[in-house]
Each structure stands twice: as C-alpha cells, then as structure tokens.
KOLLUMVEX-72251 format. One line per field, with one value per residue (C-alpha): residue number from 1; residue in three letters; x, y, z. Coordinates in nm, 2 decimals, m for minus. Example, Ala and Ser with C-alpha at 12.3 -4.5 7.8 and 13.67 -1.06 7.14 Angstrom:
// residues 2
pos	(1,2)
code	(ALA,SER)
X	(1.23,1.37)
Y	(m0.45,m0.11)
Z	(0.78,0.71)
***
This chain:
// residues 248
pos	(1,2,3,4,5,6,7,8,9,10,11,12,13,14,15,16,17,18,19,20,21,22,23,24,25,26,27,28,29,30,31,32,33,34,35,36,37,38,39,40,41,42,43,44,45,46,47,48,49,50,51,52,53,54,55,56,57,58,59,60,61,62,63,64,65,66,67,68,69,70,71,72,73,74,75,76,77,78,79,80,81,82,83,84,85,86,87,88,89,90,91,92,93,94,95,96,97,98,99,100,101,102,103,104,105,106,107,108,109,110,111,112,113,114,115,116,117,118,119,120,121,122,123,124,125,126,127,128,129,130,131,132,133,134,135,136,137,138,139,140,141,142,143,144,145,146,147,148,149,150,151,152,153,154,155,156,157,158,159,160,161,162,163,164,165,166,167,168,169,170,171,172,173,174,175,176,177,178,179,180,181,182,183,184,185,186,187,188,189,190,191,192,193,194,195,196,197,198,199,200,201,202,203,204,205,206,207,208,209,210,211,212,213,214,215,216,217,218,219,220,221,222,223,224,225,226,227,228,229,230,231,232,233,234,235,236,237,238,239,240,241,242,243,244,245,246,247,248)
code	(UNK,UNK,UNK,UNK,UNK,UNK,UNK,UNK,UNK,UNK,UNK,UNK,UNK,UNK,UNK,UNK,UNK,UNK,UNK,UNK,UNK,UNK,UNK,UNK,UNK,UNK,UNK,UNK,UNK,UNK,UNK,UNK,UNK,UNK,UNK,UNK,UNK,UNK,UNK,UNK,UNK,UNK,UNK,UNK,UNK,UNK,UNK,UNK,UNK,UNK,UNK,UNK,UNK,UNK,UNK,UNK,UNK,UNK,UNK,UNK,UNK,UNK,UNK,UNK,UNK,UNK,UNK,UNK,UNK,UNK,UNK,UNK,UNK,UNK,UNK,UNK,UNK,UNK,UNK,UNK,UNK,UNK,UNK,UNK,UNK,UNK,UNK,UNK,UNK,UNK,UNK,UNK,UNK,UNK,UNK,UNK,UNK,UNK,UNK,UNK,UNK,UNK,UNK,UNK,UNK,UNK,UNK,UNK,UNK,UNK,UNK,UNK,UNK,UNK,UNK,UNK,UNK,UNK,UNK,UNK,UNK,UNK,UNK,UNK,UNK,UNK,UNK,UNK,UNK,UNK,UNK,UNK,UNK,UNK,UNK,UNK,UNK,UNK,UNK,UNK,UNK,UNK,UNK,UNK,UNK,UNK,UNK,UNK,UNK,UNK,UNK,UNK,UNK,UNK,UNK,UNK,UNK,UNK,UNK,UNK,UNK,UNK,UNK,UNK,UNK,UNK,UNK,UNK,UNK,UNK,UNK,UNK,UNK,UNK,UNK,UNK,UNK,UNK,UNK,UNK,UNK,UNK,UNK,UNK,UNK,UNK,UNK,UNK,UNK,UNK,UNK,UNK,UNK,UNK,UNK,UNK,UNK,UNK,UNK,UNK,UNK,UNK,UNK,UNK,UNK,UNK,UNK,UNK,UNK,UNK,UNK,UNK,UNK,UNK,UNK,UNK,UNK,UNK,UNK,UNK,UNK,UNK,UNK,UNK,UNK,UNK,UNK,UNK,UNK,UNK,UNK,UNK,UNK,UNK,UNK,UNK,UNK,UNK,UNK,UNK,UNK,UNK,UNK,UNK,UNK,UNK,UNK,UNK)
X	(0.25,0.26,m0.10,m0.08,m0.15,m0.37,m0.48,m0.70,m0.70,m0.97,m1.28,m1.08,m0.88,m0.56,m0.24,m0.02,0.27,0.04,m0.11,0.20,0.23,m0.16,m0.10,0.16,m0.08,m0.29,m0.04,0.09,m0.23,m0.33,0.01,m0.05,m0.35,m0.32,m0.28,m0.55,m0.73,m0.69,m0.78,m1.12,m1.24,m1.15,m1.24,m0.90,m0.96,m0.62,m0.42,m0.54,m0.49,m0.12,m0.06,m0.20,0.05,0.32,0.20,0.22,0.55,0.69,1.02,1.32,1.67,1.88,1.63,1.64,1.29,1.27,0.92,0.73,0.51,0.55,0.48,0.49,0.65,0.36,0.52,0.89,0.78,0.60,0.88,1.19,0.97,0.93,1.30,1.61,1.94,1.69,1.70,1.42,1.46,1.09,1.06,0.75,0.74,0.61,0.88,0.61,0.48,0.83,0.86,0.54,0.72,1.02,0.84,0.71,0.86,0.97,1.13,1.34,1.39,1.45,1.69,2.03,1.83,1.58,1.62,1.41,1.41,1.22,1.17,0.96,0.81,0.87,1.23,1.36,1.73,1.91,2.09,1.96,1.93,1.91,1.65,1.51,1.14,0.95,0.62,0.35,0.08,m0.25,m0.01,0.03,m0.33,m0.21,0.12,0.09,0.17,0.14,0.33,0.64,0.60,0.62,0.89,1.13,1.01,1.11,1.48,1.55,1.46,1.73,1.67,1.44,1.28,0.93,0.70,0.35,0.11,m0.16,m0.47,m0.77,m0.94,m1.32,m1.59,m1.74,m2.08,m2.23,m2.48,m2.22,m1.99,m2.27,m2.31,m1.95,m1.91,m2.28,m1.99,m1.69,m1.87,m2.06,m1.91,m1.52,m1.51,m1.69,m1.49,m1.18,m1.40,m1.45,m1.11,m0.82,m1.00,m1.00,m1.30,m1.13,m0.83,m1.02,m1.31,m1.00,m0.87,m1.23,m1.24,m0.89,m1.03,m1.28,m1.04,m0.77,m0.78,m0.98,m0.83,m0.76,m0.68,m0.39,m0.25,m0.20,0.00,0.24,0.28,0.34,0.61,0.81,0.71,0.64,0.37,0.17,m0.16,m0.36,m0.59,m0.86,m0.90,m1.28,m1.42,m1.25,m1.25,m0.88,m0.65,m0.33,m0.10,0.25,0.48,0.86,1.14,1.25)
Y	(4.78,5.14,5.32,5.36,5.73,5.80,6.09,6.16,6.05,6.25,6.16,5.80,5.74,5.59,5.49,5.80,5.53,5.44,5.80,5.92,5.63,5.67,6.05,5.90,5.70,5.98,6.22,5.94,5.83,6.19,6.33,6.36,6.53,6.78,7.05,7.00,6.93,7.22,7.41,7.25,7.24,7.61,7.72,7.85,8.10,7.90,8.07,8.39,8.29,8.17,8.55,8.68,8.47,8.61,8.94,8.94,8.72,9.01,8.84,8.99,8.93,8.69,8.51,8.16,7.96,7.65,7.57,7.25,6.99,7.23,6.96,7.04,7.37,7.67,7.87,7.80,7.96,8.25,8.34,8.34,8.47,8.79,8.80,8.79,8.64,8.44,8.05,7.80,7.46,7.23,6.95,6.72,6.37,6.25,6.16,6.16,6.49,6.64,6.47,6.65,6.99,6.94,6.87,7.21,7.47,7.71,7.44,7.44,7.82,7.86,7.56,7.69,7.89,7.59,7.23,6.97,6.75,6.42,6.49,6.49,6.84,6.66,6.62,6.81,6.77,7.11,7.26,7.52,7.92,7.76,8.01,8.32,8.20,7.90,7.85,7.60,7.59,7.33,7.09,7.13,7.00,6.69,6.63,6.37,6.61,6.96,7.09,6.88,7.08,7.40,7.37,7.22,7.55,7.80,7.53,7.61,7.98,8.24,8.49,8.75,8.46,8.44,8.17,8.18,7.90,7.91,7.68,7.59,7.72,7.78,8.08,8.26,8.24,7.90,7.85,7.95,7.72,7.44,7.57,7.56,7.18,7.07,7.13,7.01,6.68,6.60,6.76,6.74,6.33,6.33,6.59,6.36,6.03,6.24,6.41,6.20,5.89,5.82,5.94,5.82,6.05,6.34,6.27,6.21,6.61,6.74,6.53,6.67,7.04,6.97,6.83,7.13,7.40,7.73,8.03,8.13,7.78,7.78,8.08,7.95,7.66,7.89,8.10,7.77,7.73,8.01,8.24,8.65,8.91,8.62,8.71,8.59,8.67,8.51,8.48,8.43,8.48,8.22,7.94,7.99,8.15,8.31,8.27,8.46,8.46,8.56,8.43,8.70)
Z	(m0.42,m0.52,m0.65,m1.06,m1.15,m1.40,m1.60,m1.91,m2.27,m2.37,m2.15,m2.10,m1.77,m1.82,m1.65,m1.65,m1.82,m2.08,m2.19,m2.41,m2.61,m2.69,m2.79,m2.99,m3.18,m3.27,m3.42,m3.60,m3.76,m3.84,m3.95,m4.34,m4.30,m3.98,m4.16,m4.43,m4.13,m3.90,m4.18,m4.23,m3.86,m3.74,m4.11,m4.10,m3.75,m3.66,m3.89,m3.77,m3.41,m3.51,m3.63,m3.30,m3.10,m3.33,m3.28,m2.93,m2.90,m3.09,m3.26,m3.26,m3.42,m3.32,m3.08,m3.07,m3.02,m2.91,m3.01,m2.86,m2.98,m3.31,m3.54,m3.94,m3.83,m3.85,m3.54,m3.61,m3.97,m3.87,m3.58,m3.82,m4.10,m3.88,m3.72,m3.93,m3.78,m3.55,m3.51,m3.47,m3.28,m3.33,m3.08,m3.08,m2.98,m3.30,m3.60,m3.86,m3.79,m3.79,m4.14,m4.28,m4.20,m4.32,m4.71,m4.64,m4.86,m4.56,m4.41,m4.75,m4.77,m4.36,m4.31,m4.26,m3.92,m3.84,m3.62,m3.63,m3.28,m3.16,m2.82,m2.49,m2.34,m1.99,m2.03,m2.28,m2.41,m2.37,m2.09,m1.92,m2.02,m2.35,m2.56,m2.56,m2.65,m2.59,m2.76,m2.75,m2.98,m2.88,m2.74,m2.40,m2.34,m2.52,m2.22,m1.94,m1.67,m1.78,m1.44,m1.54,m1.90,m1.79,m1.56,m1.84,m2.00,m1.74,m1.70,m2.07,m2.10,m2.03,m1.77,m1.92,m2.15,m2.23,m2.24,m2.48,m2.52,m2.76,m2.65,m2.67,m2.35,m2.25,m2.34,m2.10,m2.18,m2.09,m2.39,m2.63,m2.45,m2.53,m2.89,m2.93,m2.76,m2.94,m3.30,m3.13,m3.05,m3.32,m3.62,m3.60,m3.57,m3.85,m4.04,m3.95,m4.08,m4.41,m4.47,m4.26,m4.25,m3.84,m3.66,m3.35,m3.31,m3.34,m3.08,m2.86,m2.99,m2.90,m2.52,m2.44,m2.51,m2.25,m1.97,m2.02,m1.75,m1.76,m1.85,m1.50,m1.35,m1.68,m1.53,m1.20,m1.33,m1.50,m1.21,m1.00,m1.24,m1.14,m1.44,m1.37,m1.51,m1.65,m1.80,m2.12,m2.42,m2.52,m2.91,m3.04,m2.70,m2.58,m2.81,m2.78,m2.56,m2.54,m2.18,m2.16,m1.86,m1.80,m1.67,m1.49)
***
C-alpha cells in the first residue's frame, strides 16, 4: 500500500487528504468575526500592509484580478477602488467567508465589476491566460501544497501577468523574532477566546506562521513556478512580507 503524505496543520501533522477540510473548519468557525479580528491582533498594521500591496501592485484600468483565498473581499476592494473599468474575481474555499463580504457595503457599491467564487487555489476553475493579476493575501500559508498553488497561478495569468502574495514571513533579528512569537503564542488565542469565541482556530493561525517558508526560501518557490524578476519586501521588519513575480 502506497505511503500517506502528510503535511502541517499548524505544529500538527496530518494526512495531506485530511488538512483542507481542517482549514475549512477554521474559516468557518471564525468567519463573522475575521475582520473584527484582524483588526484587534495586528492593531490594525494589516490595513496598512493591505495599502502597501496595492501600492506596489499598481492597478490599472481594465485589469481583471483574480484574487485567492480573498475572503470578505479587502483586496478585491482596494484593487477596483484604485482602477476604474477593472474587474474583480474572489475565490476562497470557504462559502461562509465569501458571504461576510458580500454584506460589506463595497461589495454593494462594486458589484456590477466584482465575482464572488467557491473554489480551490490547487485547481482553480478558469482556463488559462485568464487575468492580469493574481493576489494572495495570508492565505497561501494556509494551502496543502503551496507548489501546486502557485503554478495554477502562473496557468491562469496572461503573459506579462503578475503575481503578489502578502504573508506573514519571518524577522531578521532572532530576539525580536522571539519577542514577536512570545505575542503570537500567548496573546492571539487568547484574543480569539475573548473576541471570536475559539481559542483553537487561532493557535492553529499563529503555528501555520511558524511552518511557512522564509523570505528567501518563498522566493525560490515562486521561481520554481516559472515566474520572472521575483523579489520581495518585507513590511514591519519582517513581520510580513511582500513577494511579486511575472509571467513573462
């Protein structure tokens, strides 16, 4: 009998089968309040770090985005916000976090330009040299097998597409990497006890920062995906970071 494959759930080991019906879970438990809660734990740095990624996506008119894992819609609303005549496609695996973005008000306002989409970032359902720009934003830590994820990316960009993932990554300085995990570890599952009511999906958020790639290690996999001129950013000294690569 064939060996299972296994990957990480967090600090867990699972069966690779098993790992995107756990995700799953969590976005599904912490739906109504990922929002509230992203703004508590980063004391809203992630809304800063959203404009960043705008800023150096650089919309245009009359791109389309297809933008993955995009849950309740904060990148699909900053992109069309910043490029008239532009269109908006939001895929993420989770139903009930596609419905908390489309009560949003842009969602309203943007809707004629704007697509909502269950769907996996493994195997995603569009032909090829489908869009123009493909974003990520902390989700591709959370994908089974990230290699698989990023070459769906470079299948559905158009030649002269560009790919930008926003993540969280590592700092470069080990005892503020230890400061920074000493919070992570002990403070966030407790902010998710306090405000969304599940201490458990949000010590599974802080494990899967831990197991994600470096900085450099990230941009390897991109390159091994057939993207060009790849490089990144790092945003608070590396508390997040910002990859880019082209299809070229």
């Amino acid at each position: 009998m064939a060996e299972q494959k296994t990957t990480h759930f967090g600090s867990q080991t699972v069966a690779e089968v098993d790992k995107a019906g756990l995700v799953h879970g969590v976005f599904t438990n912490v739906a109504s309040k990922y929002d509230v809660m992203n703004d508590v734990m980063s004391l809203g740095i992630h809304r800063l770090w959203k404009d960043a990624m705008m800023d150096w996506l650089a919309p245009r008119p009359g791109q389309r985005l297809l933008d993955v894992a995009g849950g309740t819609g904060d990148i699909a609303f900053r992109f069309l916000k910043r490029a008239r005549d532009a269109e908006a496609v939001v895929l993420d695996m989770t139903e009930s976090m596609l419905v908390e973005g489309r009560k949003r008000a842009e969602a309203e306002a943007q809707a004629d330009r704007l697509d909502w989409i269950v769907g996996d970032a493994m195997a995603l359902p569009f032909e090829d040299d489908s869009f123009d720009r493909y974003t990520i934003s902390f989700g591709i830590r959370n994908v089974t097998r990230i290699e698989d994820a990023l070459s769906e990316a470079f299948r559905v960009l158009r030649p002269g597409g560009r790919l930008v993932v926003l993540e969280f990554s590592q700092l470069p300085n080990e005892g503020l990497q230890k400061a920074y995990d000493a919070y992570s570890f002990n403070v966030i599952p407790w902010m998710g006890q306090l405000v969304a009511g599940d201490r458990d999906s949000y010590q599974y958020l802080v494990e899967s920062i831990r197991e994600f790639p470096d900085q450099e290690a990230f941009a390897a996999m991109i390159r091994d995906a057939g993207f060009e001129n790849v490089s990144y950013r790092n945003l608070s000294m590396g508390i997040a970071a910002l990859h880019s690569g082209w299809k070229i």
